[in-house]
C-alpha positions in Angstrom: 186.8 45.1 190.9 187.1 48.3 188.8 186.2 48.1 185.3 189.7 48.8 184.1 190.9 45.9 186.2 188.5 43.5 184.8 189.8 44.5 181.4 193.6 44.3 181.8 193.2 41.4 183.6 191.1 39.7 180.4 193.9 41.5 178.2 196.4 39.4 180.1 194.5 36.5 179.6 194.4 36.6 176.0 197.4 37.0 175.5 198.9 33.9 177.4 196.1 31.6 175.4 197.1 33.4 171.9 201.1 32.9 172.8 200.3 29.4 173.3 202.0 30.0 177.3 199.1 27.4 178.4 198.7 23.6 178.8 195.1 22.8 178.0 194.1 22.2 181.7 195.3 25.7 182.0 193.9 27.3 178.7 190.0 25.4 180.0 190.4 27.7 183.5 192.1 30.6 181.7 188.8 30.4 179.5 186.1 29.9 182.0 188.0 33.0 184.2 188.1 35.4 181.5 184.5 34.7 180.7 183.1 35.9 183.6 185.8 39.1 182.8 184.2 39.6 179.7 180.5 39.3 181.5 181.4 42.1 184.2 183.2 44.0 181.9 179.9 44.0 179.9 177.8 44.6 183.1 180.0 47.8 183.6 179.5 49.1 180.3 175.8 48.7 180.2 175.4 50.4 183.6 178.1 53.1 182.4 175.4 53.1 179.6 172.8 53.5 181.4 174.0 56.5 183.5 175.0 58.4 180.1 171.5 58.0 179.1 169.9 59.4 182.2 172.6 62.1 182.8 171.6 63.4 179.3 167.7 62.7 179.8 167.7 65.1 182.7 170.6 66.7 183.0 171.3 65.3 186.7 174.1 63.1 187.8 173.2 60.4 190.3 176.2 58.3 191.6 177.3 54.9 190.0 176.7 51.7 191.9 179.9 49.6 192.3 
């Protein structure tokens, strides 16, 4: 899944648990899901990092793993 997915997905997560929308069965899965959003968002950004870092090391631009 893209980045950008990941993160309105999360978004959309957040907002049903702040709104209160959830029973607490639901709010437990809604929690565990969007932490492994949060974690591959993360993983995204650091690789996103990563690329930044090279691109301007060397000036070359290899392609991003998915």
């Amino acid at each position: 899944m893209k980045f950008e997915d990941n993160l309105k997905k999360l978004e959309s997560l957040v907002s049903k648990m702040e709104a209160g929308e959830l029973g607490l069965d639901e709010m437990i899965v809604a929690f565990e899901e969007g932490r492994k959003l949060a974690d591959e968002c993360q993983k995204s950004l650091e690789s996103i990092r990563l690329r930044i870092e090279k691109v301007t090391r060397t000036g070359a631009v290899e392609p991003m793993e998915a």
